[in-house]
DRENLUMGU-613001 format. One line per field, with one value per residue (C-alpha): residue number from 1; residue in one letter; x, y, z. Coordinates in steps of 0.05 Angstrom, whole numbers. Each point is the difference from the previous one (the first is absolute). Example, Ala and Ser with C-alpha at 12.3 -4.5 7.8 and 13.67 -1.06 7.14 Angstrom:
<atoms>
resi: [1,2];
resn: [A,S];
east: [246,27];
north: [-90,69];
up: [156,-13];
</atoms>
This chain:
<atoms>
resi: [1,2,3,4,5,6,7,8,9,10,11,12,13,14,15,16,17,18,19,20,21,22,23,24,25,26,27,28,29,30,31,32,33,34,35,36,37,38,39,40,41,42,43,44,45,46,47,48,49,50,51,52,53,54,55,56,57,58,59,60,61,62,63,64,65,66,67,68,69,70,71,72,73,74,75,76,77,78,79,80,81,82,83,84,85,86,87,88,89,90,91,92,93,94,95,96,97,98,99,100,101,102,103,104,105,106,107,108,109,110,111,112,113,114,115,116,117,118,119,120,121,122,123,124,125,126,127,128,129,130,131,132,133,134,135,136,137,138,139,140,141,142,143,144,145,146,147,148,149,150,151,152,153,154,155,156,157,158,159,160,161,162,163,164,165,166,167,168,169,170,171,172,173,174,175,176,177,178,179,180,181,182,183,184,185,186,187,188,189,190,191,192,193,194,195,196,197,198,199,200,201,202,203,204,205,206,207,208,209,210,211,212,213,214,215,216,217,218,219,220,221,222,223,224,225,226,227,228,229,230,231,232,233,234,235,236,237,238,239,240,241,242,243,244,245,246,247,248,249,250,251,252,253,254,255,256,257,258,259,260,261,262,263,264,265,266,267,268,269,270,271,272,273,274,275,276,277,278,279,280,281,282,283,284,285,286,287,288,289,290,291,292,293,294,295,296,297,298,299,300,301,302,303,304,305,306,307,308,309,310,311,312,313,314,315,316,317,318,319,320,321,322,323,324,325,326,327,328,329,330,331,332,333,334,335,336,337,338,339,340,341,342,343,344,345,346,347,348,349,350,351,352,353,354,355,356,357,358,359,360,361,362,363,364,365,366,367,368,369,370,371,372,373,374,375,376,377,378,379,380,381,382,383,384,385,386,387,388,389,390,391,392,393,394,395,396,397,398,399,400,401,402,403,404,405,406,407,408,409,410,411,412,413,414,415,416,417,418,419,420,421,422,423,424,425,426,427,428,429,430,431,432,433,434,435,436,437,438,439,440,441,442,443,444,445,446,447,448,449,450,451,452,453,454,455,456,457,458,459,460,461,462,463,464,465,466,467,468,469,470,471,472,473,474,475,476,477,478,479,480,481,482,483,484,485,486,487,488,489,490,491,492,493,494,495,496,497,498,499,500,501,502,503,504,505,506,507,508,509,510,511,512,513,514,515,516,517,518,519,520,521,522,523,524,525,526,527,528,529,530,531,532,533,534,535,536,537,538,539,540,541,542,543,544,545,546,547,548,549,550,551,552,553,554,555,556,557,558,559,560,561,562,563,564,565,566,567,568,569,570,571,572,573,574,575,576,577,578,579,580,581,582,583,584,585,586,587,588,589,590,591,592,593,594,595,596,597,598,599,600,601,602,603,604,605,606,607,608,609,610,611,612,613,614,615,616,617,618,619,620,621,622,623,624,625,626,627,628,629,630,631,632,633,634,635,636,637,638,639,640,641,642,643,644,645,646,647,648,649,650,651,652,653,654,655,656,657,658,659,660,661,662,663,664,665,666,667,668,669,670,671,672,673,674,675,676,677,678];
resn: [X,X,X,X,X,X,X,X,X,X,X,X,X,X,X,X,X,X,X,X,X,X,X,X,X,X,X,X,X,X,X,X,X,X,X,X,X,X,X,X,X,X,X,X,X,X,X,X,X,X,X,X,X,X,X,X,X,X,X,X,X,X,X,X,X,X,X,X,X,X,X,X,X,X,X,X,X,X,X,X,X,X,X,X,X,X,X,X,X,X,X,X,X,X,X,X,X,X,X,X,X,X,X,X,X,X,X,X,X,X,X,X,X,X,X,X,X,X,X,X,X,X,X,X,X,X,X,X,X,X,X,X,X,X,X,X,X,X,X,X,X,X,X,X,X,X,X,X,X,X,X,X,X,X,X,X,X,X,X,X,X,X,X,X,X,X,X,X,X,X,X,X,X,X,X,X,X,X,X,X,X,X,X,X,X,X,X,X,X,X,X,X,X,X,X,X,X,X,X,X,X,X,X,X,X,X,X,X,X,X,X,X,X,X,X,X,X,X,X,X,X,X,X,X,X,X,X,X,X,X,X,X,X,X,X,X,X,X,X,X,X,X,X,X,X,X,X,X,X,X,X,X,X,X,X,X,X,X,X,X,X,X,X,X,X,X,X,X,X,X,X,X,X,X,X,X,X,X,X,X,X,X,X,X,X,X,X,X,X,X,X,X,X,X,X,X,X,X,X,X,X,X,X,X,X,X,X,X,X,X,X,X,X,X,X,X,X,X,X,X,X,X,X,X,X,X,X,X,X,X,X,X,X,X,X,X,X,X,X,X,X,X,X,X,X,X,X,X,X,X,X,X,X,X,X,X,X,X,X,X,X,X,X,X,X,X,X,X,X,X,X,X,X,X,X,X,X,X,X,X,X,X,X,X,X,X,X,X,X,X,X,X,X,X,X,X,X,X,X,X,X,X,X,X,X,X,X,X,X,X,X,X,X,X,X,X,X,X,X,X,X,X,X,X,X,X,X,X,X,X,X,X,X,X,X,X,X,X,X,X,X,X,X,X,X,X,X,X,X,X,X,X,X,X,X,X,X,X,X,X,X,X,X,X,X,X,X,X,X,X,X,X,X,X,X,X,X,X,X,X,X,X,X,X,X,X,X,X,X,X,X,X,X,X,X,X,X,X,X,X,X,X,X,X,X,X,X,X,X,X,X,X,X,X,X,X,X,X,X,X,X,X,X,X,X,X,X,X,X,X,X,X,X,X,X,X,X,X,X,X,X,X,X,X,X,X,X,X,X,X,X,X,X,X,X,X,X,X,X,X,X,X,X,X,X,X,X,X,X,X,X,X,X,X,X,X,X,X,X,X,X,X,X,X,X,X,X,X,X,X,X,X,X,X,X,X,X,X,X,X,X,X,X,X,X,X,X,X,X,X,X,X,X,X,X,X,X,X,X,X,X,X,X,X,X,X,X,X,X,X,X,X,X,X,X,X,X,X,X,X,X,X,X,X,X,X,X,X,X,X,X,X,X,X,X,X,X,X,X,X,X,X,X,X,X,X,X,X,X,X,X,X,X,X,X,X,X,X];
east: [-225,54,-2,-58,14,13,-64,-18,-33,-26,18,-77,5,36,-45,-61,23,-72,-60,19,71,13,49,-47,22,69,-15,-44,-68,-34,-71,-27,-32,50,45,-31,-19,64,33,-50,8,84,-13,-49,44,29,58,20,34,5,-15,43,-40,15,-20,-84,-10,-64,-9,-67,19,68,-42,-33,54,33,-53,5,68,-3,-45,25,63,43,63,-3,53,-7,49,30,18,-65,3,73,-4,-67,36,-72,11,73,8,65,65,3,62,-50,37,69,3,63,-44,-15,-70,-21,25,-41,-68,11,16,-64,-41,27,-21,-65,-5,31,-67,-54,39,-15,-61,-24,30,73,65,31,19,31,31,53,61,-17,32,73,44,42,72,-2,47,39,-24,13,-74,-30,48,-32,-77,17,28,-69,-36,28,-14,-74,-2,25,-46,-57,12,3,-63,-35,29,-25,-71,-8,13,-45,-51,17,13,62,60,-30,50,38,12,36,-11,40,-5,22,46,-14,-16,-59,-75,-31,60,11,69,16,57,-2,5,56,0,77,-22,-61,42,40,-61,-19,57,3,-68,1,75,15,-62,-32,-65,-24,-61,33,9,-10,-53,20,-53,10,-31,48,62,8,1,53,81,59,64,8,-53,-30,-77,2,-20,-39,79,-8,-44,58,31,-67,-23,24,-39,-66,-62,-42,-16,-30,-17,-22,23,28,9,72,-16,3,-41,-58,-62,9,78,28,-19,-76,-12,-44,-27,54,-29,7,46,35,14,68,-20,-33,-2,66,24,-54,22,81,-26,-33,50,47,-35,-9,75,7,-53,-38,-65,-21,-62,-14,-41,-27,8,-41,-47,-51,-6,-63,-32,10,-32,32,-26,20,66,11,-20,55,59,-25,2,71,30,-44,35,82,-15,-24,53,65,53,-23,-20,68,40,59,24,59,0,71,1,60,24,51,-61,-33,64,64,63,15,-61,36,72,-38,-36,74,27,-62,23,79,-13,-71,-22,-34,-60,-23,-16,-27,-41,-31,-19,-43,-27,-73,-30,-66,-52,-2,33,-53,-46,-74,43,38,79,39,86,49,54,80,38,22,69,24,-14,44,-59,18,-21,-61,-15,68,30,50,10,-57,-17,66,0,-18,-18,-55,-22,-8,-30,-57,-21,0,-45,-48,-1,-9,-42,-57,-46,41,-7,79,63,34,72,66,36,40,-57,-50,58,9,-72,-5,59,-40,-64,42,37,-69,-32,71,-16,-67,-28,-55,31,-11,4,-53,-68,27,19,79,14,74,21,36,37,43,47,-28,41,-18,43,39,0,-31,-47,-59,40,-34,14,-14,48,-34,-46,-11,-68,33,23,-67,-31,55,-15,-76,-11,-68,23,49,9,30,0,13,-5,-6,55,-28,60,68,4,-61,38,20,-68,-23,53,-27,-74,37,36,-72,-37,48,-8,-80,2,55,-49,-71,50,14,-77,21,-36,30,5,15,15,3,16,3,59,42,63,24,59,-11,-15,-70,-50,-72,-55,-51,-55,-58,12,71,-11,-69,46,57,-54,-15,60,16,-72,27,68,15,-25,-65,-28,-52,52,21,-13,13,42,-22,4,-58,-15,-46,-57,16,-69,23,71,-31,-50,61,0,-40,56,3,37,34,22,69,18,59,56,-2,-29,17,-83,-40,-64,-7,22,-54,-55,34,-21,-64,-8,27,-46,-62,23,-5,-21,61,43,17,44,68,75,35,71,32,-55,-21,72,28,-60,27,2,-56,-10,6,-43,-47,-8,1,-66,-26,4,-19,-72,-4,5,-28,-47,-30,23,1,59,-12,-19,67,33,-41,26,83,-5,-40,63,51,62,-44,41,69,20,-25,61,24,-1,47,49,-3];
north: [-52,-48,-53,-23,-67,-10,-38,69,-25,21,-19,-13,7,69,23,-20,-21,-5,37,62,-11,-44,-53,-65,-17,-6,-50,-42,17,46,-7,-43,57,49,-46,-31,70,22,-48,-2,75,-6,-61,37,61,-11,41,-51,-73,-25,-4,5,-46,-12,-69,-10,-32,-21,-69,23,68,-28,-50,68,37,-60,3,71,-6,-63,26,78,-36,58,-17,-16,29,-32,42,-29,67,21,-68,7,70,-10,-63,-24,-20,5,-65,10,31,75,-19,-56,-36,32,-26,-22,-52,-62,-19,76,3,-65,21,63,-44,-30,47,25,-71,3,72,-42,-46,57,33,-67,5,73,-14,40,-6,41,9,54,2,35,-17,7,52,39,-33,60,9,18,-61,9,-32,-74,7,21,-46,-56,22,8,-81,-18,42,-41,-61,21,27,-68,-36,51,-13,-75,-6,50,-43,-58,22,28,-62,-37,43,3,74,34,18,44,72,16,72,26,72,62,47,45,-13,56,-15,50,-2,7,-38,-83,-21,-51,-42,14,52,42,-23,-25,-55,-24,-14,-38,-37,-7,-24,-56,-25,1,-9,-58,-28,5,23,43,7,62,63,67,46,86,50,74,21,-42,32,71,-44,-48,13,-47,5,78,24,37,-21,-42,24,-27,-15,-63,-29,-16,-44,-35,-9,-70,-20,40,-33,56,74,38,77,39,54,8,65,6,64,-30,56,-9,-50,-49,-13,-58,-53,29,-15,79,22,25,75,-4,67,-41,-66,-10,-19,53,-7,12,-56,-36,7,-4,-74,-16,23,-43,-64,15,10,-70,-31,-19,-56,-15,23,72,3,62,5,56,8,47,36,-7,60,-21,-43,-55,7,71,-14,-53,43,43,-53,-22,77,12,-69,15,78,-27,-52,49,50,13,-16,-57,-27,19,-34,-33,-59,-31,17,31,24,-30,42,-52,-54,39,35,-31,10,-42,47,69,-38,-18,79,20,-48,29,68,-6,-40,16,66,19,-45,58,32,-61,-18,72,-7,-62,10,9,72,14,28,52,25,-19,-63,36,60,-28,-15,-32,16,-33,58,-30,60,17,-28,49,61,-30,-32,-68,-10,-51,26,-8,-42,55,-28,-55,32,-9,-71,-12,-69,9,64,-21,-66,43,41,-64,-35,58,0,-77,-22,65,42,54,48,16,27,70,-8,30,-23,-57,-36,12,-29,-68,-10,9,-61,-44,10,-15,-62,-31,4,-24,-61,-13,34,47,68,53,74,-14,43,30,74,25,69,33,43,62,39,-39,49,29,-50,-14,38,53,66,24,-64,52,6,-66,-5,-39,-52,-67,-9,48,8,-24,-55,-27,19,-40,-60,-1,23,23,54,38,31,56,28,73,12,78,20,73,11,16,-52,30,16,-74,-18,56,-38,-63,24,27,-68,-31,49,-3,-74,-9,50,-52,-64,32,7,-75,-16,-26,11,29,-22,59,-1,73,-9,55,-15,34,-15,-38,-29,-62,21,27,-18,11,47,-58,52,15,80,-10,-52,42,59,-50,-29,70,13,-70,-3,65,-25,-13,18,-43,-38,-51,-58,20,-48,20,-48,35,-35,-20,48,21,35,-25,21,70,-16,-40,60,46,-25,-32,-45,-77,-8,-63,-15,-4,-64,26,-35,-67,-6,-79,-15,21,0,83,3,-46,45,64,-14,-34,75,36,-34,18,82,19,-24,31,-46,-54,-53,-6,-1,-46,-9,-13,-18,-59,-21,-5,-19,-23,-72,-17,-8,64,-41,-10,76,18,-35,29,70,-24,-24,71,38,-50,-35,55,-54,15,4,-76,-27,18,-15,-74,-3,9,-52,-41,14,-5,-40,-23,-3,-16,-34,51,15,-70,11,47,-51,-61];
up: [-25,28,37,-42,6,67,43,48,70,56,79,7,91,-4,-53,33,88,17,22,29,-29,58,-19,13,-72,9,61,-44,38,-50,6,-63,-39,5,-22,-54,-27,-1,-34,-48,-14,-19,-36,-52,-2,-78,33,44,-17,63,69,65,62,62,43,4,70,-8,-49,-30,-10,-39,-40,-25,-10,-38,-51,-15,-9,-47,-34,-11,-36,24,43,70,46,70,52,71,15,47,29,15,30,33,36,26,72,2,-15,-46,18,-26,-43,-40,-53,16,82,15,50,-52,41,-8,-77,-12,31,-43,-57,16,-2,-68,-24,21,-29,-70,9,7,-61,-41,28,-33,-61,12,-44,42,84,20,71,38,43,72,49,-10,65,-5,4,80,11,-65,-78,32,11,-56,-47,39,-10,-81,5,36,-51,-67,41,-1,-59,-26,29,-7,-86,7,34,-57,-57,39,8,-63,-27,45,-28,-71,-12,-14,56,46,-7,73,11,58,6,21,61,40,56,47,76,3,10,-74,-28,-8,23,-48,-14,-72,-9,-44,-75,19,54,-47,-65,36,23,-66,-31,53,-16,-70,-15,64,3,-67,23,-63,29,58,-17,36,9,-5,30,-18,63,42,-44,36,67,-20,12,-20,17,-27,52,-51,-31,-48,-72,-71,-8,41,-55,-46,48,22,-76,0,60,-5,3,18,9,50,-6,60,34,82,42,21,56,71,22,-46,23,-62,13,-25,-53,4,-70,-13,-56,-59,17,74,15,51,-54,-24,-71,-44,-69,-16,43,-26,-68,6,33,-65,-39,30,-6,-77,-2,27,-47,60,-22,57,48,25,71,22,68,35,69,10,64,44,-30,-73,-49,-29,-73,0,30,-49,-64,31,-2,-73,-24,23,-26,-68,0,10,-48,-52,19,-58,42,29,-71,-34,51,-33,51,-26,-72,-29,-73,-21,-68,-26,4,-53,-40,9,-8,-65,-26,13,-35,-60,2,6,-60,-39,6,-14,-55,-22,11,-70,37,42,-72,-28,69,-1,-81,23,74,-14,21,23,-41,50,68,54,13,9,18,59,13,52,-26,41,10,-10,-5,77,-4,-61,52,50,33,21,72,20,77,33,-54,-34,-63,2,-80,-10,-17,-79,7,57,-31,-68,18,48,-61,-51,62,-1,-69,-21,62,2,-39,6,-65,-7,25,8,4,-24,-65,31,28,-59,-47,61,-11,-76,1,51,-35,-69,37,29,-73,-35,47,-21,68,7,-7,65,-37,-58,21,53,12,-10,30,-2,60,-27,52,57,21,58,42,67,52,-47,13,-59,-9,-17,-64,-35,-76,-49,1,-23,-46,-57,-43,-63,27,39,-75,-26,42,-1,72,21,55,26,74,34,57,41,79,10,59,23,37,-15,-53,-40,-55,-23,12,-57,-45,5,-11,-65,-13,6,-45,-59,15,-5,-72,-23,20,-19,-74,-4,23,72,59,58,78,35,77,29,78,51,48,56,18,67,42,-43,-68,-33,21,-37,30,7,10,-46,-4,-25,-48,-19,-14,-42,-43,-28,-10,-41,-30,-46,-18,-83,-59,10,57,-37,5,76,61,68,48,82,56,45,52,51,-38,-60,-25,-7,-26,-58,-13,-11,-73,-56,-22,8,65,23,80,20,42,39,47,27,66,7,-16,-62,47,9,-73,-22,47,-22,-66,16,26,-51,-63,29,10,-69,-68,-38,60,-60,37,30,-13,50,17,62,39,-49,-22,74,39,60,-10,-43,-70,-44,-61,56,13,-57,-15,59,-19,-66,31,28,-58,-48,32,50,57,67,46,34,-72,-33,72,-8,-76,27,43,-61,-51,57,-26,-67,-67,28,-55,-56,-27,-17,-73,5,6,-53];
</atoms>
């Protein structure tokens, strides 16, 4: 679960406005018992960390409520915002701590000091308090540019006075957070100065940068979010959190109704499953996700009102279930933030010059590396395999999503598979003869150097037919062009892989060669001892190429057809590709089957569930072999992948375990192939 860390509260007079649900709490005249109870009952929820008050009018009730707060230990939130809204009497301008009128801004200045008190009072770190009302742009922006000067002045003066009073009474600088809203002239809605995300950074960075108050930052409410425009018009989104990360002291999640014609319009604060609410869990969770992105510590409030007919406890169960739900969810727990796998941290170029020098001038090592790489006493660990597949670009496969030729570079490529290879479990490689030769000199250079070598235990496999090339005419045609048996023999391999997709259509007939191609091939493997990989794919042609039938009839009807191929099946593995149903694909056949991976979508998460999916289908479903999808994940770590899908087949993990392991390895073992270099 995410966010694991961060100190979850809860706005204690929205949860809980009164008897009734009348709002007595949020003007400080809750009856004694009810509030007393109430407090009591967040404070001994284990869920929550803190608690979000309002001002207690009455001295003995505050005494009380002091007491339970000292002596919970939790943190203590106190929030201006009811008092500011409310505006008791009328006694303050409606633009507060903005008015352009300096005897108006200083009574509301005032009162925010007196709020600061009370705060001290009940045991707060924290106030939390909001701008006053938008003066609008009827007369042009003079207006408003004038209300944001008064505001800073406040502000300034607001976080001298905490510092001051904290220190009087010997606790640490009281935190100042101005919060966002909405600036929409409406019943339902608040009005406020600030506002768009634009106008309170630049708030921000006045108070801390000018006038060095550490102590301000700003306060960002989800429910407030679908309400708020800048200067695009448009709502603002979880984007916004990237440019408020700096100045974030804390979170609030709620939700709002954004239909003018529905009873609860405006900043209404429902419940998450209110039809009318503009944050469901999906908004919910892309919210989350976004302040994981941003490594946000800080506090989490939630932020929800029952209606008169609903009870509070209930209501609040509610709001706990759907934060619990996004922060258990896979996409919100992969999310990546600002990490960039950077290849040529990891394998640079003075590497790949020396791994050229090596083979002008040294060759004879790839024999001499393959005598001594260390084999496994047998194929599988307990049965299982996870191969990373690096044999796309000798089929004229080079494209990564809309990168053409992103394969194409040797450097980045090679340096993925040696990542996968030195920094996961993975069991081995498939790959065509130059890249099984690259690695057999890296592995020789690293143990030349008095390194840890990366081949010895792990699985070698030798892809035999490439020349089906991607985009010919007669690509169906797909012989045996790389590796041969002899040679894998030769070199100690453990495996060998081919591969046939069966065009019914007016290609059929190069399709019936390479089934040919690949049943000479398995009699000349099961002669040398060598297992075979064998990837039979149904496929149909297109506008844009082949395309494989990813439907469980087809590759049902392919498997029998592979399953039979050779001279002998007891050393042949399946390589099909997750599909719907994959319970009755895998019962086509009796053989050891392993899952295909498939293109790069940009993020392994589907991948990893895929083949969460896909292990617990079959017994004879033995692992995975990976390619694209690991190697060019986007932006994150293929080594970190890797190990993911490792946890999955190895370690019967579940999809948000091996997501939860990535982010663990992220970016670990940059500098693993230092002794490569002496």
């Amino acid at each position: 679960m995410v966010l694991q860390k961060n100190p979850i509260s809860l706005v204690h007079f929205m949860a809980f406005p009164g008897p009734g649900n009348t709002n007595s709490v949020q003007r400080g005249e809750a009856r004694e018992e009810y509030l007393l109870r109430t407090m009591q009952q967040v404070l001994d929820d284990p869920y929550f960390g803190g608690i979000e008050i309002t001002r207690i009018k009455h001295r003995s009730i505050r005494r009380k409520a002091a007491q339970l707060l000292k002596e919970s230990g939790k943190k203590v939130i106190f929030s201006a915002q009811p008092i500011q809204l409310i505006n008791e009497d009328n006694l303050i301008a409606p633009e507060d701590i903005s008015s352009r009128d300096e005897m108006a801004r200083q009574l509301a200045v005032d009162r925010i000091k007196e709020c600061i008190d009370q705060a001290l009072e009940l045991q707060a770190v924290a106030v939390g308090m909001i701008s006053g009302r938008d003066v609008g742009t009827a007369s042009g922006l003079k207006a408003r540019q004038e209300a944001m000067l008064a505001l800073v002045r406040s502000l300034d003066e607001i976080c001298t006075y905490a510092k001051e009073q904290a220190q009087i009474a010997q606790v640490p600088p009281l935190q100042i957070s101005l919060e966002l809203f909405d600036r929409i002239p409406e019943p339902g809605c608040k009005n406020q100065l600030i506002g768009p995300t634009e106008d309170a950074i630049s708030i921000a960075r006045q108070l801390r940068d000018v006038y060095g108050h550490s102590n301000f930052g700003l306060m960002y409410d989800l429910s407030h979010m679908p309400l708020l425009r800048g200067i695009s018009f448009e709502a603002e989104t979880p984007e916004v959190l990237k440019a408020l990360a700096p100045y974030l002291n804390h979170i609030h999640v709620g939700s709002c109704v954004t239909d003018r014609e529905d009873p609860l319009y405006g900043d209404s604060h429902p419940r998450f499953d209110y039809l009318g609410g503009a944050v469901g869990e999906d908004e919910l969770a892309e919210f989350i996700k976004a302040l994981v992105e941003i490594g946000y510590t800080g506090g989490i409030g939630i932020e929800i009102t029952p209606r008169p007919h609903e009870d509070s406890s209930i209501v609040i169960e509610s709001a706990k279930a759907y934060l619990n739900i996004v922060r258990q969810r896979l996409d919100v727990n992969y999310a990546l933030g600002s990490y960039f796998f950077q290849t040529r941290r990891f394998f640079t170029e003075e590497m790949v010059d020396l791994l050229g020098e090596t083979r002008l001038y040294r060759a004879q090592l790839v024999e001499e590396a393959a005598e001594k790489r260390v084999r496994r006493s047998q194929l599988t660990r307990e049965g299982k395999l996870v191969i990373l597949a690096a044999d796309h670009p000798a089929r004229n496969v080079t494209n990564v999503g809309q990168e053409r030729v992103a394969m194409g570079d040797r450097l980045d490529y090679l340096g993925r598979i040696v990542r996968v290879l030195v920094t996961s479990n993975i069991d081995g490689v498939m790959a065509t003869p130059d890249i099984i030769e690259d690695l057999l000199l890296v592995d020789y250079l690293l143990k030349e150097n008095g390194a840890n070598g990366m081949l010895d235990g792990k699985v070698l496999i030798g892809c035999m037919n490439r020349s089906g090339l991607a985009g010919v005419e007669y690509e169906m045609d797909d012989r045996m062009t790389a590796f041969t048996a002899e040679r894998m023999h030769q070199l100690g391999m453990d495996g060998s892989k081919i591969m046939f997709r069966l065009d019914t259509g007016q290609h059929s007939r190069y399709s019936i060669q390479t089934i040919a191609y690949c049943s000479d091939a398995i009699g000349r493997c099961n002669a040398v001892g060598l297992p075979v990989f064998l990837e039979p794919l149904p496929v149909v042609k297109t506008p844009g190429g082949y395309q494989v039938k990813m439907d469980a009839d087809e590759l049902i009807k392919t498997i029998g057809i592979g399953s039979a191929l050779g001279d002998s099946s007891t050393g042949l593995w399946l390589k099909i590709p997750y599909v719907s149903e994959y319970h009755r694909v895998v019962r086509a056949t009796t053989l050891p089957v392993l899952m295909l991976g498939g293109a790069s979508t940009g993020n392994p998460v589907n991948t990893i569930l895929d083949f969460e999916r896909g292990m617990g289908e079959g017994l004879n479903v033995r692992g995975a072999m990976v390619g694209r999808n690991v190697l060019y994940p986007g932006k994150d770590d293929p080594g970190a992948v890797a190990e993911a899908v490792c946890d999955i087949v190895h370690k019967s993990a579940s999809s948000l375990e091996a997501v939860r392991t990535l982010r663990a390895r992220r970016g670990l073992k940059m500098d693993a192939l230092k002794g490569l270099l002496v």
